[in-house]
Backbone bond lengths (Angstrom), bond angles and torsions (degrees), N, CA, C in turn:
res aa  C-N    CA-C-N  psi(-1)  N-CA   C-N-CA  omega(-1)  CA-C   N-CA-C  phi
1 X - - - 1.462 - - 1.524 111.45 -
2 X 1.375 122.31 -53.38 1.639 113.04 161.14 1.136 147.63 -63.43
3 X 1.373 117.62 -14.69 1.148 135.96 134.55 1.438 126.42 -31.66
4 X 1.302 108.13 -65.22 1.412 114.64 173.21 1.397 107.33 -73.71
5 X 0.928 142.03 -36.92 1.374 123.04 162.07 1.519 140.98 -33.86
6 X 1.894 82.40 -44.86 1.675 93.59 -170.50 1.891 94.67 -96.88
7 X 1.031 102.96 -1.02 1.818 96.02 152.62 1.271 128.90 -91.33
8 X 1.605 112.59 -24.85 1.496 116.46 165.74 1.687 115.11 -61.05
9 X 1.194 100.93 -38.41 1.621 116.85 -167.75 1.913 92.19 -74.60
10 X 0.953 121.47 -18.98 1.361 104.38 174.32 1.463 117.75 -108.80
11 X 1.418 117.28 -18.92 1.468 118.93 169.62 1.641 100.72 -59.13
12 X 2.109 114.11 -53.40 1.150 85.89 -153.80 2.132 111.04 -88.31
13 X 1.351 121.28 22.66 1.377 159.35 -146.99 1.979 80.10 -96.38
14 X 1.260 100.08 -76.97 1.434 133.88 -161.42 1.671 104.67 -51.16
15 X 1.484 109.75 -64.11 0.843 124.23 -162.66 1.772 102.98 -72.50
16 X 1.459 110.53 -35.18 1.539 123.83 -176.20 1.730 102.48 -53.83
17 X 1.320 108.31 -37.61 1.526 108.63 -157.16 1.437 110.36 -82.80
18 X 1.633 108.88 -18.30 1.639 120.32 -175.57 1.720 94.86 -98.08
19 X 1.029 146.47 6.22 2.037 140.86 -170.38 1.355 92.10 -127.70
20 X 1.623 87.56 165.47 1.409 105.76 173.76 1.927 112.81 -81.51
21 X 1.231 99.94 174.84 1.487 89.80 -177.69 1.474 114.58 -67.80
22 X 1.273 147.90 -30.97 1.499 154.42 139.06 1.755 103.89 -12.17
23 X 0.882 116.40 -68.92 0.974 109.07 -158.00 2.139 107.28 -84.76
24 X 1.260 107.57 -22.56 1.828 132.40 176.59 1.644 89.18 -53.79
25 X 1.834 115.07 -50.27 1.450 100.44 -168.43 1.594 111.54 -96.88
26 X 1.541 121.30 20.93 1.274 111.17 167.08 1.740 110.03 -83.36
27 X 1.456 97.30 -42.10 1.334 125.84 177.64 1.879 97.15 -42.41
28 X 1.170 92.11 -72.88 1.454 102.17 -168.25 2.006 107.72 -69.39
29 X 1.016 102.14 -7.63 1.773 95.81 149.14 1.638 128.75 -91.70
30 X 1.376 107.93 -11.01 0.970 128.42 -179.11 1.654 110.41 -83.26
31 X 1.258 111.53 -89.28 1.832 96.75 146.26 1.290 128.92 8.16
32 X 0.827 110.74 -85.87 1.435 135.38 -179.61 1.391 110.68 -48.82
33 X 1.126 141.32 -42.91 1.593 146.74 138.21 1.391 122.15 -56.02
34 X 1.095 121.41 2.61 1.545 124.39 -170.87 1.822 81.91 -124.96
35 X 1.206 140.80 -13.62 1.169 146.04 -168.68 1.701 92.54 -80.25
36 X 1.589 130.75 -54.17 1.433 131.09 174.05 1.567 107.72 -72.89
37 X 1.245 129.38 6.38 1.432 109.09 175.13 1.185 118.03 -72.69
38 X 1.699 167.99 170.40 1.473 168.20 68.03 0.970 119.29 -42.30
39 X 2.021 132.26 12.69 1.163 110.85 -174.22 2.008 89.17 -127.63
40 X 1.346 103.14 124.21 1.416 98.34 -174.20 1.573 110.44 -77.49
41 X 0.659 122.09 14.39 1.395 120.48 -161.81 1.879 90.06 -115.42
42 X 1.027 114.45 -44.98 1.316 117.87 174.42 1.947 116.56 -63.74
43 X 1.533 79.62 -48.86 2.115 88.41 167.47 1.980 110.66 -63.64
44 X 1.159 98.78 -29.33 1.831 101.10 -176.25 1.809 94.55 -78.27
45 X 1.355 140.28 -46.30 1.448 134.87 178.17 1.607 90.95 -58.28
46 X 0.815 141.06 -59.54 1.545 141.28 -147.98 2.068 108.99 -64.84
47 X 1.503 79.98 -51.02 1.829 91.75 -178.08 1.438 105.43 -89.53
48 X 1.288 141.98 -26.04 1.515 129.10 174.83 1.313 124.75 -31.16
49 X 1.358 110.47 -50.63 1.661 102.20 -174.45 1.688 110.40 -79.66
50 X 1.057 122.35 -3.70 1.655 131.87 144.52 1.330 112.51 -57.77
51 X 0.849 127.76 -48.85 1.599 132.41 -132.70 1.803 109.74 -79.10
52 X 1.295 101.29 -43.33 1.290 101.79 -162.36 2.106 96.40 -93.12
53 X 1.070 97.51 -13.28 2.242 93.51 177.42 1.644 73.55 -74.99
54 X 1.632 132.35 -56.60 1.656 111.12 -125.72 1.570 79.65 -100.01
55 X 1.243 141.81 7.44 1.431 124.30 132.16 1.416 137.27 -31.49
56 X 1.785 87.64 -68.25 1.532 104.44 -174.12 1.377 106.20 -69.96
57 X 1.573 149.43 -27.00 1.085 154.63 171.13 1.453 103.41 -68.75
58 X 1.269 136.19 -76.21 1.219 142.26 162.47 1.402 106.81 -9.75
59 X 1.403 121.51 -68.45 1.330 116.68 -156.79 1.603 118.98 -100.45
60 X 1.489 93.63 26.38 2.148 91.66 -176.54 1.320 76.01 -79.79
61 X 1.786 100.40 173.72 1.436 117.05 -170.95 1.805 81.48 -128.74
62 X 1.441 98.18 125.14 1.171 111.43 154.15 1.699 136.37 -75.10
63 X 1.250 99.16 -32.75 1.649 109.52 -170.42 1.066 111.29 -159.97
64 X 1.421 109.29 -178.85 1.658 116.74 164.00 1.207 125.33 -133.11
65 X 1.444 126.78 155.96 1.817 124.17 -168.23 1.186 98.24 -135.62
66 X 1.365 106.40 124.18 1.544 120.10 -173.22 1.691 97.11 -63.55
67 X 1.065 124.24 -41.62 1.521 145.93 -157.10 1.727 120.87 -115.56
68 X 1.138 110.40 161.48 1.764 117.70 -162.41 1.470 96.42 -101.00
69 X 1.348 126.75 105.75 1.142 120.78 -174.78 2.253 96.69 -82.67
70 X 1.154 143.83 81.03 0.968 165.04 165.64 1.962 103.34 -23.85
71 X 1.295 127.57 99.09 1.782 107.66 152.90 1.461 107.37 -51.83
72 X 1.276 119.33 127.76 1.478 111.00 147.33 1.153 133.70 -152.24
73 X 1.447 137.88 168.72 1.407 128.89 -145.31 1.613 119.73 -102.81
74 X 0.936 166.32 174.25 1.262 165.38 174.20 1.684 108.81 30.45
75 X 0.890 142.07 63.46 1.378 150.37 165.36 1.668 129.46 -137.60
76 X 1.397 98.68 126.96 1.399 98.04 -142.92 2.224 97.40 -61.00
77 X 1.113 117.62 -16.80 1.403 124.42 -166.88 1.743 112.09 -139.32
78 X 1.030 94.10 146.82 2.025 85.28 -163.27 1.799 87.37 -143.63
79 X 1.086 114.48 164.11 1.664 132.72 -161.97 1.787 92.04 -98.31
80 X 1.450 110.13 -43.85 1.186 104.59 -175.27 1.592 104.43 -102.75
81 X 1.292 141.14 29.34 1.211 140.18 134.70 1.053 135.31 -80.33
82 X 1.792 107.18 -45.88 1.612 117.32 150.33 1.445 129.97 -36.15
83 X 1.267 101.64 -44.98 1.904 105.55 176.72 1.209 111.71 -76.18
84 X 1.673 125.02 -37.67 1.169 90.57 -172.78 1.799 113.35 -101.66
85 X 1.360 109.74 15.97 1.399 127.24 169.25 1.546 107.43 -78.04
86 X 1.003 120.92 -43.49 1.740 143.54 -170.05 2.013 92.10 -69.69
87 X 1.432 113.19 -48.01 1.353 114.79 179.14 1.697 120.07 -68.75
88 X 1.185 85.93 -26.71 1.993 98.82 175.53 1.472 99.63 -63.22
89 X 1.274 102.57 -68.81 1.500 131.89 -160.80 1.914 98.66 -45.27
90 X 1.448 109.43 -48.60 1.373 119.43 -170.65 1.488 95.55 -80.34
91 X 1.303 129.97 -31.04 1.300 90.23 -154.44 1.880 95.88 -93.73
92 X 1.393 122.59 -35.83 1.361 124.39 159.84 1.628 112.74 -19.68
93 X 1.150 132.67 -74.71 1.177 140.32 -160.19 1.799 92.07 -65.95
94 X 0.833 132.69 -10.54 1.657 124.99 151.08 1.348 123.68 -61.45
95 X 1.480 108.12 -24.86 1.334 122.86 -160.41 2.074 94.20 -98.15
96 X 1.368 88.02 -62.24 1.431 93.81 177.45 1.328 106.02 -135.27
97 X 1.460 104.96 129.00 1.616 115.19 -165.76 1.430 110.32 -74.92
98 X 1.610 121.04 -16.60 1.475 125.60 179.05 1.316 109.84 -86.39
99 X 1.422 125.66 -14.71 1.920 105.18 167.06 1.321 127.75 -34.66
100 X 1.189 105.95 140.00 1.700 121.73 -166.56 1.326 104.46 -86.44
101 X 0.982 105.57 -56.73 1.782 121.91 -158.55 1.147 118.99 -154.14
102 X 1.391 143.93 178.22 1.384 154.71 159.48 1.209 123.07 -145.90
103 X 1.413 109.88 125.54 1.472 112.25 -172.88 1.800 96.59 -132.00
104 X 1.386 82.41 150.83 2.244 97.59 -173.60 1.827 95.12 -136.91
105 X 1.209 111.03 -177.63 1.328 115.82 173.11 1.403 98.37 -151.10
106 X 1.868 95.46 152.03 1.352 128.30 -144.04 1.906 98.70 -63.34
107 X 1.360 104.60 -36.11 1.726 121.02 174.78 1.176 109.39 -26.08
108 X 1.711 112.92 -50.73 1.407 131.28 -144.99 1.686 99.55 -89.36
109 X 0.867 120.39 0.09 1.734 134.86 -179.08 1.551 102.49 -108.59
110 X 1.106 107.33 109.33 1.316 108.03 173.95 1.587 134.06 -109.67
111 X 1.603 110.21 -0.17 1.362 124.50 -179.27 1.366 94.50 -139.73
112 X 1.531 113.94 166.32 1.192 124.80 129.30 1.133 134.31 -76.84
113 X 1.718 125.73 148.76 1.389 123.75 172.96 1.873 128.34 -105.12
114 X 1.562 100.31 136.97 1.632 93.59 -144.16 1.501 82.86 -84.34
115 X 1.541 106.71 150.98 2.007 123.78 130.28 1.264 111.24 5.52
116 X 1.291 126.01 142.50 1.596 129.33 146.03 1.760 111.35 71.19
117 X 1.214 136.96 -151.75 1.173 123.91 -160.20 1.765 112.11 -76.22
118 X 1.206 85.85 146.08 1.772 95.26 -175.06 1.182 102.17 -131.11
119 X 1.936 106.33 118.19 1.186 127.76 174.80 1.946 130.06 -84.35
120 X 0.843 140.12 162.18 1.339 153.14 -178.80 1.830 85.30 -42.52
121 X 1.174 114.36 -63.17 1.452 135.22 -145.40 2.058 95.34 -68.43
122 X 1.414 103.58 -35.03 1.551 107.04 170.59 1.535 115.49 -65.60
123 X 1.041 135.86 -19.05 1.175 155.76 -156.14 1.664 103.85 -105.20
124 X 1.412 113.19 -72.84 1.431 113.24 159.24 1.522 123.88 -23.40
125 X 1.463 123.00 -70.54 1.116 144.22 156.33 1.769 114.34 -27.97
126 X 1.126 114.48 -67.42 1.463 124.49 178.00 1.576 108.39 -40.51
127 X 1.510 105.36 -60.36 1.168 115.82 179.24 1.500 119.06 -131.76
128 X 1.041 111.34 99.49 1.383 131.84 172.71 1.742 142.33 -63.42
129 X 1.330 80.33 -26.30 1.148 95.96 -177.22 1.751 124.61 -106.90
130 X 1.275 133.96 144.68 1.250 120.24 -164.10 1.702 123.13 -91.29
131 X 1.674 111.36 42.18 0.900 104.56 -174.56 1.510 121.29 -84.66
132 X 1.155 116.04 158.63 1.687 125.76 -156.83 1.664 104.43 -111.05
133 X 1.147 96.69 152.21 2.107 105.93 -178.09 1.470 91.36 -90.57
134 X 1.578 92.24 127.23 1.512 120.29 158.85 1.387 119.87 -101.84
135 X 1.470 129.09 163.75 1.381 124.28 -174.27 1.539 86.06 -125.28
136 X 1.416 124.74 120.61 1.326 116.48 174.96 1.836 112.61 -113.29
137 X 0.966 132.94 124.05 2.042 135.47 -167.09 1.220 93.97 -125.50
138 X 1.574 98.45 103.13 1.642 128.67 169.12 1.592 135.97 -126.38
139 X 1.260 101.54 124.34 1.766 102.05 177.90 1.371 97.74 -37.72
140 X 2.132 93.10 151.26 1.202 100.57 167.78 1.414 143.68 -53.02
141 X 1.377 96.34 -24.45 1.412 110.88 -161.66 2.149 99.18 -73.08
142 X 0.866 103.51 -50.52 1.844 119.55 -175.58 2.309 86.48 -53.38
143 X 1.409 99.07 -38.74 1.761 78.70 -151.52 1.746 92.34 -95.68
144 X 1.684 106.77 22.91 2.014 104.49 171.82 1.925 64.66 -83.17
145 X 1.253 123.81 -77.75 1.403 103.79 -156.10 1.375 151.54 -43.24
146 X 1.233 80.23 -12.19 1.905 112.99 164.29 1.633 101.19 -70.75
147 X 1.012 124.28 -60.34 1.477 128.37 -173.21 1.462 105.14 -53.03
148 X 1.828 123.00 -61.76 0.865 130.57 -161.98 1.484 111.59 -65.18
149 X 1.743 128.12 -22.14 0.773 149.10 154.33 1.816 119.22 -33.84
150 X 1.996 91.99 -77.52 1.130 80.43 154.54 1.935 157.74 -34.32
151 X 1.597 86.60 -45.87 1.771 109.11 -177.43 1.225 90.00 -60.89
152 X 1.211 123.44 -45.47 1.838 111.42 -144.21 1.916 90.40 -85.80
153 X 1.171 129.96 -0.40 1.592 138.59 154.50 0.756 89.50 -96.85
154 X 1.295 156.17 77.92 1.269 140.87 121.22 1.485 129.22 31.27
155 X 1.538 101.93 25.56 1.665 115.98 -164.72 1.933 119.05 104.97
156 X 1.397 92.99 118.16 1.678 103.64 179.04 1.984 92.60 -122.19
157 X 1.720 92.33 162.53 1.305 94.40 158.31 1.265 143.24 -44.32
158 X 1.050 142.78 127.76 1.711 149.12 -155.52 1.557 111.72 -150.31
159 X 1.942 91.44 159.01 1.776 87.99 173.69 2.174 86.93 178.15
160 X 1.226 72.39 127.92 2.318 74.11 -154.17 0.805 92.24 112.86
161 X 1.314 164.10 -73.90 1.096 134.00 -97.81 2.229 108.74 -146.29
162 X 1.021 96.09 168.16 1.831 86.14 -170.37 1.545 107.31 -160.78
163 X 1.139 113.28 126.62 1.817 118.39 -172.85 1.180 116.35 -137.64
164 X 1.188 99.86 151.86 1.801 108.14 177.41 1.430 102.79 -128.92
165 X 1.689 104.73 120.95 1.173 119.46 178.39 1.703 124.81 -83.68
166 X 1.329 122.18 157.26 1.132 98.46 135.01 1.464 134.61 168.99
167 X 1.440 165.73 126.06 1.437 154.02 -80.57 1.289 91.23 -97.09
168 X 1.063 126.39 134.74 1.563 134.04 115.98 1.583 128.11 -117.03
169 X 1.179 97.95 127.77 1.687 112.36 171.12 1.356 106.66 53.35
170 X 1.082 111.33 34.01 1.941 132.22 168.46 1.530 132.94 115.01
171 X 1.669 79.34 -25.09 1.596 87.67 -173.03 1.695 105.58 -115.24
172 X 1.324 93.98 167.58 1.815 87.37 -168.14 2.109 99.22 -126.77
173 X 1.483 95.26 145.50 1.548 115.77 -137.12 1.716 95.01 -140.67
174 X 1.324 129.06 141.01 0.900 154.29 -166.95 1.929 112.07 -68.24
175 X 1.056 116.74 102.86 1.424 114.87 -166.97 1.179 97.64 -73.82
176 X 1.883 113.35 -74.59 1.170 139.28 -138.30 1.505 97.26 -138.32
177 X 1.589 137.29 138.20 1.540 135.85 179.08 1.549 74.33 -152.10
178 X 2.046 87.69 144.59 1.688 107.74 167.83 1.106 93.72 -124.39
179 X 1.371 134.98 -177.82 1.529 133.04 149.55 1.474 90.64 -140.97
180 X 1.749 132.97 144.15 1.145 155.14 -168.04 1.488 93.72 13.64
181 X 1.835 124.15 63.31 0.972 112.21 152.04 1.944 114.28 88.88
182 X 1.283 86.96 -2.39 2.129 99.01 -174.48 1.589 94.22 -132.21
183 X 1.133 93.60 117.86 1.641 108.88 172.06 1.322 103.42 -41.29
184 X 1.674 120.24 150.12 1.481 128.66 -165.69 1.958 97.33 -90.61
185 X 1.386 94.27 123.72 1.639 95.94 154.31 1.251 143.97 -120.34
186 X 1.332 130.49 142.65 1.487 122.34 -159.02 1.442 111.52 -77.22
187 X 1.686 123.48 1.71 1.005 150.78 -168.16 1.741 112.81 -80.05
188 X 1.447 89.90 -51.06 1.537 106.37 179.63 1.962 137.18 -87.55
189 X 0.952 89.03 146.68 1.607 78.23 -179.83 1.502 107.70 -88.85
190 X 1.444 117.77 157.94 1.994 131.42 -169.09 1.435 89.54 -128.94
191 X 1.786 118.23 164.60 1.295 114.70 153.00 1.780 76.62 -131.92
192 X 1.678 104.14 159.29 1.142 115.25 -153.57 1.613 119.76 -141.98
193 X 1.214 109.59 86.39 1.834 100.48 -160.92 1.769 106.34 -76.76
194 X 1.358 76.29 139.30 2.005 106.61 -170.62 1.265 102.06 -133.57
195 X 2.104 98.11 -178.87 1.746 85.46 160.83 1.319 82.93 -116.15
196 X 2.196 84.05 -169.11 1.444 90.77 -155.67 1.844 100.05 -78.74
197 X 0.909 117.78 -17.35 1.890 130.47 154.79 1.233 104.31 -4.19
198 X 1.658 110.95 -75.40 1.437 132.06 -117.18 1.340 70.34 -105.76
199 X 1.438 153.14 -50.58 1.826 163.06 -119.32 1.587 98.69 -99.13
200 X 1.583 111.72 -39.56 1.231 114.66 -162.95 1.689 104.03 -99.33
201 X 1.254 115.17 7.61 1.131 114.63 168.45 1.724 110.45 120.05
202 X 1.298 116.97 -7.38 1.350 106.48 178.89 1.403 132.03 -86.25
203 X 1.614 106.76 161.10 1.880 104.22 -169.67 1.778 97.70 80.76
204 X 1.545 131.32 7.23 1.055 118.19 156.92 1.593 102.90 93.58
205 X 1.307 107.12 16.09 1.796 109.34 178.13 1.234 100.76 -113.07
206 X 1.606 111.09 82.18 1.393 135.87 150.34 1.618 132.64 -46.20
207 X 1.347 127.15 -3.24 1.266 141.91 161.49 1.495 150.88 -117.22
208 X 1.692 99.64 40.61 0.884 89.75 175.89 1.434 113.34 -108.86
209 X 1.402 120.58 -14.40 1.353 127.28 167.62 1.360 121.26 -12.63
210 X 1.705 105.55 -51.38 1.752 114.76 -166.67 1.551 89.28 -63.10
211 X 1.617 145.78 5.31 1.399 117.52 -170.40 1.523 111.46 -128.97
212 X 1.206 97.34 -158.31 2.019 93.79 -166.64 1.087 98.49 -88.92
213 X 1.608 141.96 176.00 1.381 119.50 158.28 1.661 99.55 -150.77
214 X 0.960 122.54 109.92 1.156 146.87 -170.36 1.972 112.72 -78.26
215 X 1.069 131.07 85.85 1.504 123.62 -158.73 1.773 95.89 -96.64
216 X 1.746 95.65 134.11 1.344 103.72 165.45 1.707 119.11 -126.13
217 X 1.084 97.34 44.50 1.338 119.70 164.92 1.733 114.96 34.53
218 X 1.423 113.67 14.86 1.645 120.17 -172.61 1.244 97.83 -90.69
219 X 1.675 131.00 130.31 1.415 132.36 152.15 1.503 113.88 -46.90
220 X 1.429 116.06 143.89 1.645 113.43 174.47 1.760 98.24 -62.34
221 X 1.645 115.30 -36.72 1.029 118.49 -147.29 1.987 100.04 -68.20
222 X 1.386 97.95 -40.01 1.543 107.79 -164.31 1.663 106.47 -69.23
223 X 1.473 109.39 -19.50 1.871 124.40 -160.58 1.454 90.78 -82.10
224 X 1.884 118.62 -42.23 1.290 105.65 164.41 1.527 146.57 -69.92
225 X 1.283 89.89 -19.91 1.548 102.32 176.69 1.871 105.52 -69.00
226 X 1.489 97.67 -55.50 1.518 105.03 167.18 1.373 121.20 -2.23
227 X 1.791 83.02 -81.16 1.551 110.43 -173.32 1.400 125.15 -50.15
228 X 1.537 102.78 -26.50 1.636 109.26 -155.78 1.505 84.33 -87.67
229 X 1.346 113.46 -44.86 1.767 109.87 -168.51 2.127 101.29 -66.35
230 X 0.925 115.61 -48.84 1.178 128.32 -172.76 1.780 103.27 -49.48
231 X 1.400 115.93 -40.49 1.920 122.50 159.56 1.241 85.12 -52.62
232 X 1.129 121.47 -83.12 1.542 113.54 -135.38 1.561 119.01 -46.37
233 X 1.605 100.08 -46.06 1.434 107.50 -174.85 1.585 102.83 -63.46
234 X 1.167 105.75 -7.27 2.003 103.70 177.20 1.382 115.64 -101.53
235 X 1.196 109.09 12.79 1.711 140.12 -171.14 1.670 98.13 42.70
236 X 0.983 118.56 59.54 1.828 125.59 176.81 1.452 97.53 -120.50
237 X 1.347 110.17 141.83 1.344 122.65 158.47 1.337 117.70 -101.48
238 X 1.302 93.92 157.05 1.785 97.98 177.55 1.285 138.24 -77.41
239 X 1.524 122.52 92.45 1.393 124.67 178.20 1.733 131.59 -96.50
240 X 1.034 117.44 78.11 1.365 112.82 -172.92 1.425 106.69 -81.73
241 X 1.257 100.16 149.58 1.783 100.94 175.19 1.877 98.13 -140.64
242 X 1.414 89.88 177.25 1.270 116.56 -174.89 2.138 101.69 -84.15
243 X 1.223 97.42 130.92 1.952 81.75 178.55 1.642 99.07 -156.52
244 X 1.544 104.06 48.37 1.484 110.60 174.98 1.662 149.02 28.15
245 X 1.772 81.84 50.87 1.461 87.18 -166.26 1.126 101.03 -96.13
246 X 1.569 110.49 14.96 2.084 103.33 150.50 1.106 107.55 -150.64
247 X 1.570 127.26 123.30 1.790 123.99 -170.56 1.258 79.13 -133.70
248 X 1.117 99.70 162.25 1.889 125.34 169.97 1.647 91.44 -119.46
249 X 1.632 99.84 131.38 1.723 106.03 -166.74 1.519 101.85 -115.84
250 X 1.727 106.06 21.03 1.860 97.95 166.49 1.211 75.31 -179.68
């Protein structure tokens, strides 16, 4: 029975992201009635004529990853936060060439990504949800709280940006912040690619209101797929690594 659930939730996921909205909320009334069913056999008649297109979509392989991009929990820097922080970060500065940095949170990652070929369907999974890259341009003073934010996580996704953490008297606090390589000042203004999630206040990031927010309407989810197809056609595989742009130094 959960199984089929979490295949319904991606047929009708899949299918939502390729229709217009008319047709996103038939889907999603549909769902939603397949949500009271208990008889699987009745949920398998219902999703079949889905099943076998959001197969074949599901399962093209976009790329390949030399490396195990890992979910994992309490660590100030992750292999698969970097990449897809590094993909925010890159694809924003297309949009606006003055982005500073990009920061996401670990919440917003919902799988790990395996070794060797990587399909449409890994990607789905990773990111599930349809949130979109924002460009946010904020006084310094609003983005120390962004930092401090960060510290008090002990490390979120990043890409611009580089910190040195580290404990005092329990809690852990912002030593050292660069942004592209120039120490951070409370002096200066940043613009800052996010999603629109994280902008409007979610995951508990209450400050970004005080800033501009510039919307470029790209899914994180679609910027990765992008990217991954955009290697391939350059015959590169995907290697992200770890390169300490947040350590805690006690």
């Amino acid at each position: 029975m959960k199984k089929n659930r979490i295949y319904i939730f991606l047929i009708v996921l899949f299918i939502s992201s390729c229709t217009s909205t008319r047709k996103q909320l038939d889907i999603a009334a549909s769902f939603n009635e397949i949500q009271n069913i208990e008889d699987d056999s009745k949920i398998n008649k219902i999703i079949q004529p889905y099943k076998a297109a959001v197969d074949i979509e599901m399962n093209k392989v976009i790329g390949f990853s030399e490396v195990e991009m890992p979910k994992l929990k309490d660590q100030p820097e992750t292999v698969l936060g970097n990449f897809v922080a590094d993909i925010v970060f890159e694809f924003s500065k297309t949009i606006d060439k003055e982005t500073d940095f990009a920061v996401l949170n670990n919440g917003g990652l919902r799988s790990s990504m395996p070794a060797g070929n990587i399909a449409v369907r890994n990607v789905f999974e990773l990111m599930p949800f349809d949130n979109k890259i924002v460009i946010v341009s904020m006084n310094g003073k609003y983005v120390n709280k962004l930092l401090s934010y960060i510290s008090e996580r002990g490390g979120v996704p990043v890409s611009g940006l580089t910190m040195k953490l580290e404990r005092m008297n329990g809690t852990i606090v912002t030593n050292e912040a660069k942004i592209n390589g120039k120490v951070f000042s409370s002096d200066s203004t940043y613009s800052i690619a996010t999603s629109d999630y994280l902008s409007s206040g979610g995951d508990n990031m209450n400050f970004w209101s005080s800033g501009s927010i510039k919307v470029t309407g790209k899914k994180i989810r679609d910027s990765i797929i992008d990217y991954i197809r955009l290697k391939t056609t350059e015959n590169k595989k995907l290697k992200p690594i770890l390169d300490k742009r947040i350590i805690i130094v006690n």
